[in-house]
N, C-alpha and C positions, 0 to 999 in steps of 0.2 A: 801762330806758333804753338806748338805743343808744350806741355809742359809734365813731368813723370814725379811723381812722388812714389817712393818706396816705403813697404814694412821694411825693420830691420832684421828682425830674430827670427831667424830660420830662413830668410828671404835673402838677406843682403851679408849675414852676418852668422854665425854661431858664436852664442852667449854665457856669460860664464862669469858670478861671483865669484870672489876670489876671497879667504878667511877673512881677510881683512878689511872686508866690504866693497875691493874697489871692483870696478864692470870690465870687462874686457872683450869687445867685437873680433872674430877672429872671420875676417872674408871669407864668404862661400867661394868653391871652384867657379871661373869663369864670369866672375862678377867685377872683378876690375879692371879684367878687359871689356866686357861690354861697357861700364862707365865710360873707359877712355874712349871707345866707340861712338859713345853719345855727348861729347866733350862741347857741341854747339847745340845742345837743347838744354834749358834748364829742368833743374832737378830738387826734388825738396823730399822730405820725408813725412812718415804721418805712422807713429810708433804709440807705443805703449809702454813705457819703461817703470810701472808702477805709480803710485799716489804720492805727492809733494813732490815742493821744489827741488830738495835734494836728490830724488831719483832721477827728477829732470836734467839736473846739473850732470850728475852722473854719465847720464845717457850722452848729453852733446860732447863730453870730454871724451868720452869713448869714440863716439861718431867722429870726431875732429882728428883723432889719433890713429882710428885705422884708416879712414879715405880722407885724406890730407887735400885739401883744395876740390874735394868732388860735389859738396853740398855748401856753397857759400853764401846763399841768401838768405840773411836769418829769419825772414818773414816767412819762408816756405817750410819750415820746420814746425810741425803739430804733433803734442805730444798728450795721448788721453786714449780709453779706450776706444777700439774700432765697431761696436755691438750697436749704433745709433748712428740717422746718416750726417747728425749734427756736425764730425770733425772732418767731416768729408765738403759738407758743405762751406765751413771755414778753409779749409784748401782750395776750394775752388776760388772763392775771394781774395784770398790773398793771392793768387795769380793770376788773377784779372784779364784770366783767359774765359769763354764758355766753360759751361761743365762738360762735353764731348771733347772739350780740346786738351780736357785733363786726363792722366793716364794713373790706375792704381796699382802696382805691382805689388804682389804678397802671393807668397803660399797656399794661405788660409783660405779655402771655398767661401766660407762664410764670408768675412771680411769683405771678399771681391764680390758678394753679393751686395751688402750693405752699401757699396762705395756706387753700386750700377744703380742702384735709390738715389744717390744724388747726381744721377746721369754722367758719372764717368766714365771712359772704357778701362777694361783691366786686364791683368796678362799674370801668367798664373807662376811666370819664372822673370825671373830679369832678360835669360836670351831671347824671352821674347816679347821685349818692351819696344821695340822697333815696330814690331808685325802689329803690335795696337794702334801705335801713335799712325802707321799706314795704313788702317783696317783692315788686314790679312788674316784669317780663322788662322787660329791653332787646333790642331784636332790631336784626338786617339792615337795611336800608329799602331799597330801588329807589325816589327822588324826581324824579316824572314832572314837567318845565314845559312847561306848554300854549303853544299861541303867542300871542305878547307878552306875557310875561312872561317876566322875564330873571333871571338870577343875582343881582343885586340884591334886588331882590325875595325871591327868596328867601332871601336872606341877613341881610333886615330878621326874618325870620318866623319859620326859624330859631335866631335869637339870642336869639329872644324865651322859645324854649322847650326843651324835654329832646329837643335833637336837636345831633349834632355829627358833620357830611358827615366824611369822608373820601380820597372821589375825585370829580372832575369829570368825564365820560364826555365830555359835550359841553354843548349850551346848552340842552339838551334834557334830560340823565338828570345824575342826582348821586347817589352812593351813600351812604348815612349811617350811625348805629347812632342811633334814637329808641327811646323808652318809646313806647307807646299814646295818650300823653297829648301827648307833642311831634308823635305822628303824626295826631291828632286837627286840632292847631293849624295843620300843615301843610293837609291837606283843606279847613279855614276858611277858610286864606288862599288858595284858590285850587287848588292844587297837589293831584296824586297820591301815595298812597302804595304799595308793592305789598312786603308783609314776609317777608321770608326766611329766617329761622331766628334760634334767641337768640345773643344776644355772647359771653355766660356766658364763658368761656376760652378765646375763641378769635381769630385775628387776620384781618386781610381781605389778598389778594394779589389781582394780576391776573396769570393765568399766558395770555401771548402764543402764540396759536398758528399758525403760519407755513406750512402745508399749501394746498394750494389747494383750495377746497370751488366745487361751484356746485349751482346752485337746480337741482330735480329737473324734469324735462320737463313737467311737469304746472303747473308756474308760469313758464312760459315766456312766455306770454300775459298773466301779470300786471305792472300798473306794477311800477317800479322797487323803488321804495319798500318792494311787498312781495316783492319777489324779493331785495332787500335784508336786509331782515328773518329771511326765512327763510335765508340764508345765516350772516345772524349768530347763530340758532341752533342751526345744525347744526354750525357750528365751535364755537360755546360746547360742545356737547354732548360733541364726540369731545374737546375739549381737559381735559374734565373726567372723561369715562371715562381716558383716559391717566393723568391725574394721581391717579387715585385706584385704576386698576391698581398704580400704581408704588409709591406708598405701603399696599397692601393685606399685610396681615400686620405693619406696621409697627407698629399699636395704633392712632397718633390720627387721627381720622377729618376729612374733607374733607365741606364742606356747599356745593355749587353756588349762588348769588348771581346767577343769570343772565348772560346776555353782557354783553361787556366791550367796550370796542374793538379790535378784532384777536384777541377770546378771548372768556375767561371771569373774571368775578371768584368767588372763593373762601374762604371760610370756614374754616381750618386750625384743629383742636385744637393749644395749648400742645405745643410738642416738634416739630411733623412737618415732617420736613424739606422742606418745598417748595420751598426755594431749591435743590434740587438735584434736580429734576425738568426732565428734558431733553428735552422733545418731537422727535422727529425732524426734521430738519431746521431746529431753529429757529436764528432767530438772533440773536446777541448781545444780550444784555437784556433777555428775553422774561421776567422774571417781573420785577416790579415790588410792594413793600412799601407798604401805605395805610396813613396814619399820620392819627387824630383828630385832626381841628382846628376849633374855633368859629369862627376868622377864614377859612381855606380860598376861603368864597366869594367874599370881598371883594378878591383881586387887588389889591393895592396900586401893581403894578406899571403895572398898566392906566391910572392915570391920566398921569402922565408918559410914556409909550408913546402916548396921544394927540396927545400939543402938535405944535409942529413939527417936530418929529424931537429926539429923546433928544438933542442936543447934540453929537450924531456932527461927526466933523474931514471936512470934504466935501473937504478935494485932499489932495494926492500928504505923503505922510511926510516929514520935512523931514532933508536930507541929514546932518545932525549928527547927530538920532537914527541913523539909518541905519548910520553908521560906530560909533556908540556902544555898537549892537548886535553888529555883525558884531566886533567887537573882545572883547566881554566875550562872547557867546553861538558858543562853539566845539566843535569836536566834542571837543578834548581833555576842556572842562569836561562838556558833556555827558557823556562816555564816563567818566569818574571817578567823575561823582552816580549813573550807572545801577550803576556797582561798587560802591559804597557800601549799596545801600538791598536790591541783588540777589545778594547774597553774594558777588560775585568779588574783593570787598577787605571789609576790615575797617568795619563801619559809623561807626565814630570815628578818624580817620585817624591809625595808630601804637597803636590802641585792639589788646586781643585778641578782638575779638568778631566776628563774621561773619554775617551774615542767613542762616537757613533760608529760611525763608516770612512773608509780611506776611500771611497770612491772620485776618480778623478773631478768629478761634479761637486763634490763637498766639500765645505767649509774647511770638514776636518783634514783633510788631505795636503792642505797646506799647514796647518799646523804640524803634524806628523813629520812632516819632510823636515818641518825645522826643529823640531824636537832630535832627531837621528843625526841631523847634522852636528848640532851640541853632541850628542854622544860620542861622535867621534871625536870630535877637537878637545872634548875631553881626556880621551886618549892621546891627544898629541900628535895626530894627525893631521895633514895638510887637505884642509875639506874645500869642497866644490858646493855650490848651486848651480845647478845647468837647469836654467828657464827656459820655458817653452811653452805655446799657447794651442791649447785644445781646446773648439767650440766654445770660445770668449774666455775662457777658464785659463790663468796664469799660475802654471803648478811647475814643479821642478826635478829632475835626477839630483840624486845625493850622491856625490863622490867623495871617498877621503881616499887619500894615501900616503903609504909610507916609500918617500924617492930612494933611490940608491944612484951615486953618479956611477956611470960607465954602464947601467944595465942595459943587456942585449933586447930586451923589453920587457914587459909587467903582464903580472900574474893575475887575473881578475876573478874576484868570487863576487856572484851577484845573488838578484831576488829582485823581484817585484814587490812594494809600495802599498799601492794601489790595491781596492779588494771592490765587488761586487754585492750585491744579491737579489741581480734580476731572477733567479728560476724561485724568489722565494713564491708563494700567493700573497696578494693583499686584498683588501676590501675598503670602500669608502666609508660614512658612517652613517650608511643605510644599507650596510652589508654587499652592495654593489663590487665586483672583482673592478681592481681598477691596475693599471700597470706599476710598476716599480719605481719608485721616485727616492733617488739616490738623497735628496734633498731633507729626506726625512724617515725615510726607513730604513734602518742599521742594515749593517754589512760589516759584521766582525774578522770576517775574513781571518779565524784564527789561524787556519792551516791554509789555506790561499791567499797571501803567501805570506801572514804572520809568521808561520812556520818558517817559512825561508829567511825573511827579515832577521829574526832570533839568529839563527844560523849565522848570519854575514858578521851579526854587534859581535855574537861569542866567538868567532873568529879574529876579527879584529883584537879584541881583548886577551887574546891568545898571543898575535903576534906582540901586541903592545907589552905583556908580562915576559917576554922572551927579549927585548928590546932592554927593558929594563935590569933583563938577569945579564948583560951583555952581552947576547948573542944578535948579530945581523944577519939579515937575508942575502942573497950574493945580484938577487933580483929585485927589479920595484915591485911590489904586491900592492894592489889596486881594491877596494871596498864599495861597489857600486848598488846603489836601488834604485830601481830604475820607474817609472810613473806611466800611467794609463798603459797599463799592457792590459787589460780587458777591453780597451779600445780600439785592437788590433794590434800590439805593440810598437805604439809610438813611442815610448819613451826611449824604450832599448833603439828603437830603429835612427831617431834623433841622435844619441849617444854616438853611434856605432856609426854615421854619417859624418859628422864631426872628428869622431876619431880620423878618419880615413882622409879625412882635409886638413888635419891638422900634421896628420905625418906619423900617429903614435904608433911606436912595435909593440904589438899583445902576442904575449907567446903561448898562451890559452886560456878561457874565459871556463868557469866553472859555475855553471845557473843551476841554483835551485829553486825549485819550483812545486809547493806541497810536499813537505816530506813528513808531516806528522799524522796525516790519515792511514788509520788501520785498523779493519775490524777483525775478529775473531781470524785465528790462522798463520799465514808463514811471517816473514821478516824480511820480507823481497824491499830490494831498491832497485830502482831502475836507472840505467844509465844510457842516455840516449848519445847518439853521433851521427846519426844519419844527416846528410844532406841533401835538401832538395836539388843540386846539382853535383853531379858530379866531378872530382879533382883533388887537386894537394891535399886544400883545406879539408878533403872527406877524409882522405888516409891520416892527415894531422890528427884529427878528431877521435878517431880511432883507437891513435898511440895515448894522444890524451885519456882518451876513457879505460886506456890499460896501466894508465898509470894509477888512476883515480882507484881502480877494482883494488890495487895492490896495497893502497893505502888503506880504504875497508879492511881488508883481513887483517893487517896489521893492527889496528886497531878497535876496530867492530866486528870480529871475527862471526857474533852469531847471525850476521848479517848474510841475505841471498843476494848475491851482485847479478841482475840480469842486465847482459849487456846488449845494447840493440842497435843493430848500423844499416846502410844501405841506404840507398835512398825509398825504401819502403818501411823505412822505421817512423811509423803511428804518430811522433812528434816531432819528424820533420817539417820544418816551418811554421808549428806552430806555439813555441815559447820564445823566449828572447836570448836564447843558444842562435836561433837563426837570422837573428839581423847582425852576425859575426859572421858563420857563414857566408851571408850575402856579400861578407866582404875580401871573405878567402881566409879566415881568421879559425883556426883550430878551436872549437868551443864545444860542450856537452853541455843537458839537460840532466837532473839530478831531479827523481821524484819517487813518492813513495810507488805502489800498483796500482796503477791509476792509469797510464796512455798505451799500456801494451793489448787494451781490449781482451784481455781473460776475461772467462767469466768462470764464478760469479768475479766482479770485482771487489780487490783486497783495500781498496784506498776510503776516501770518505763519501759518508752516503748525503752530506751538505755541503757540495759543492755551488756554489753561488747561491745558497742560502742564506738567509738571519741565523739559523739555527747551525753556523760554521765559529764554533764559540770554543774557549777554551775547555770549558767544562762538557763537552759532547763524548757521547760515550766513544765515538771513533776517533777523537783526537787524543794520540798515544807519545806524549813529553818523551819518555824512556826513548820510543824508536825513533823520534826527531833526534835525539839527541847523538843517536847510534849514525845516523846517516852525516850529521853534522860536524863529527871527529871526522869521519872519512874525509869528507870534503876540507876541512881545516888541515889534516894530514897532508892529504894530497898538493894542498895550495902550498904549504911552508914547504912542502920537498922541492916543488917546481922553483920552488923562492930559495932552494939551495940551503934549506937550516935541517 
């Protein structure tokens, strides 16, 4: 008899400290029915819920309280990390079955690597813990919709069976991981399949490629359509020779998934570093992490993105807010939160400690995330830890909020965390170049996206002085930073997965993303809304960023609002405005001149550099600060103050 042990976090569960320290499991879509599914096979778990007994304790009270009778053997329950096949091997003994008669379900490529070291089989979703414990591949899928037939559609058809999308391409193609058997079902219904290799341990990316291609002279007389086509495969093809030049001699191998939108999607063996594959000329966000989801197709956001507009404030910011801002949102405060988070001061003010690097890989990363979360609860905010595991690395989103009962939904102003600086050079200490080792080469990230970080505290601190003069929001206003977004963005894409399972109304997200890079010249801020697909959420995004422009003049008047939509707007899909998007959710990008591809460019010349420091001559406090009222503006209006 078989026996399945589960990850929990992100696998079985979205996870989530609560101020108070306690844990709370909130079940993935589709995960308690397949439990009850498997209701005569035993089941154990094999988690990570952090060091000592009390995380332990933690963890089983949670586990006990969301799947009540689903995991009752207490010998099956192992808790430590998964980077070693030693906890894997201890599961198999305690089940006193063979290692192949054990099943490892998790997320995590890695993980399901490690766990096939102690000879178990593994299955990369829960739908498809069946298909292992029967040996059945789960492979790739490319999910062709013919016309009329819409996402709906197939998202009734899908749920119905051992298929769980991925990525949305368009209204046209959906990327998935199915058995034979959920691809069967799909064919029934209607729909295409076209299968592109197994899951087995490996993860799906879409790596962006940014070169210009065009159609050979010989389809120059063909429609669009197929001059189209064929472009999109010639750029899938050189972006996938590149990526897998790059990584060659590396060990883990790359399995091409067909084009992408603006690429290729990709197949990465457990380990390979594709987040740091740099196509020439690309730019910023070009490689994007797909993350399994049974709910994915249903866009929740879509339906209220229909009505009569998201509840957007139609006139001018009202002159109270305005001074409420320009008063708490300053470059002094700004310029202090960028020294705190980007090592030019101590991260705890009077504290001895000093930021390296926020790279999701580093030590300080973690620290950071709990330093910001203090800052809010300082504020009086109702804060969050949302955990989540990147290549063994146990790092977290920061949430705080201020509730309102009765709101139609919450207002989100974000940033990214997390900071880089692979493009810097190093050398060994024989002068040898050697690669970027987050581990010990800073990454101050002052303006990627310290900049933005500053932005979210002096916002909040905005609302919290406004709270305190008694005025409330008539909305919940939501404070999010969100982790490893230079890793594709997972963190946002975690986030915004969770949101969408949990049920929450976001009535527009407002990211920013670099807004203190500026060298010599204008005073442009850019405002993105393009969506990679199109619909509601595009036209929501839209009004959103016409609100945002009006808030600017209002209060940043010597500011250039360029606004940029469509879905050929340069930053579509590539900041953490797009994992809202993906879910039908009205959201903008906020950044200095930096993705609209001017040249020369107006933004920073130490973009994923060391040398991204407060004190650079291109990092400009004043114009952060100028973009950071608009934004704080705009958010308190949507929030009805």
């Amino acid at each position: 008899m078989s026996v399945l042990f589960f990850d929990i976090g992100a696998t079985l569960a979205d996870v989530s400290f609560e101020d108070d320290g306690s844990l709370t499991f909130r079940p993935r879509p589709r995960v308690v029915e397949v439990l009850s599914a498997l209701a005569g096979v035993r089941k154990g778990i094999i988690s990570n819920p952090g060091a000592g007994d009390a995380a332990r304790e933690r963890a089983r009270a949670a586990l006990d309280a969301a799947f009540a009778g689903q995991f009752t053997e207490a010998g099956l329950r192992h808790w430590g990390p998964k980077t070693e096949r030693g906890i894997f091997d201890g599961a198999v003994a305690s089940a006193g079955v063979p290692a192949d008669s054990c099943v490892f379900v998790g997320e995590d490529p890695d993980e399901r690597a490690v766990a096939r070291t102690a000879g178990l089989r593994t299955a990369a979703h829960p739908v498809f813990a069946r298909a292992a414990v029967e040996g059945r591949p789960v492979l790739w899928t490319r999910i062709g919709l013919p016309e009329g037939r819409g996402l709906a559609e197939l998202d009734a058809v899908a749920n119905a069976a051992e298929v769980v999308p991925v990525h949305v391409a368009s209204d046209r193609l959906v990327l998935a991981m199915a058995s034979e058997r959920g691809a069967s079902a799909l064919r029934r219904g209607g729909f295409t399949t076209d299968p592109q290799g197994p899951v087995d341990e490996t993860v799906a990316f879409l790596l962006r490629d940014d070169r210009p291609v065009q159609a050979p002279e010989a389809f120059t007389d063909e429609p669009p359509e197929a001059q189209a086509a064929v472009v999109d495969g010639l750029r899938a093809s050189a972006a996938f020779a590149f990526a897998a030049g790059e990584l060659a001699g590396a060990g883990p191998a790359l399995l091409s998934l067909g084009p992408a939108p603006g690429g290729v999607y990709l197949a990465a063996a457990a380990g390979a570093p594709v987040e740091g594959i740099h196509l020439p000329g690309a730019r910023p966000g070009h490689t994007e992490r797909l993350l399994p989801d049974p709910a994915l197709l249903s866009r929740p956001g879509e339906a209220p993105a229909r009505g009569p507009a998201v509840g957007f404030a139609p006139g001018a910011p009202s002159e109270e807010t305005v001074e409420a801002v320009r008063a708490a949102v300053t470059p002094e405060v700004m310029r202090a939160h960028v020294a705190r988070v980007s090592g030019a001061a101590p991260l705890v003010e009077g504290g001895p400690h000093t930021v390296r690097g926020r790279d999701a890989a580093a030590a300080d990363n973690v620290l950071v995330a709990e330093a910001l979360a203090a800052r809010f609860a300082a504020l009086g905010l109702t804060v969050r830890l949302r955990p989540f595991t990147w290549r063994g690395h146990r790092i977290a989103n920061v949430e705080a909020e201020h509730r309102v009962a009765g709101s139609d939904g919450a207002v989100l102003v974000t940033a990214h965390l997390d900071s880089t600086g692979d493009q810097g050079a190093y050398v060994d200490g024989a002068g040898v170049p050697r690669p970027y080792d987050p581990a010990v080469d800073p990454a101050p990230g002052a303006d990627d996206d310290g900049s933005g970080v500053a932005a979210v505290l002096a916002a909040a601190e905005c609302l919290a002085a406004l709270l305190a003069a008694g005025r409330g929001p008539a909305r919940t206003v939501r404070f999010v930073l969100f982790n490893a977004e230079e890793q594709g963005l997972v963190g946002s894409k975690v986030y915004a997965r969770a949101a969408a399972a949990a049920g929450d109304s976001i009535a527009g997200v407002l990211q920013m993303d670099m807004i203190a890079g500026r060298q010599d010249g204008g005073r442009t801020v850019e405002v993105h809304a393009g969506a990679a697909v199109a619909g509601p959420a595009a036209q929501a995004s839209e009004e959103l960023g016409e609100v945002l422009a009006r808030a600017v003049s209002a209060v940043s008047p010597s500011l250039t609002v360029e606004r940029i939509t469509g879905p050929g707007d340069p930053a579509a899909g590539r900041s953490d405005h797009a994992s809202f998007h993906e879910r039908g959710w009205a959201a903008v990008a906020v950044s200095e001149n930096f993705f609209d591809g001017a040249e020369p460019a107006s933004g920073t010349r130490q973009y994923h550099r060391p040398g991204d420091t407060l004190d650079d001559t291109d990092h400009d406090t004043g114009y952060a600060t100028d973009i950071a009222r608009g934004v704080t503006t705009a958010a308190l209006t949507l929030a009805g103050l």
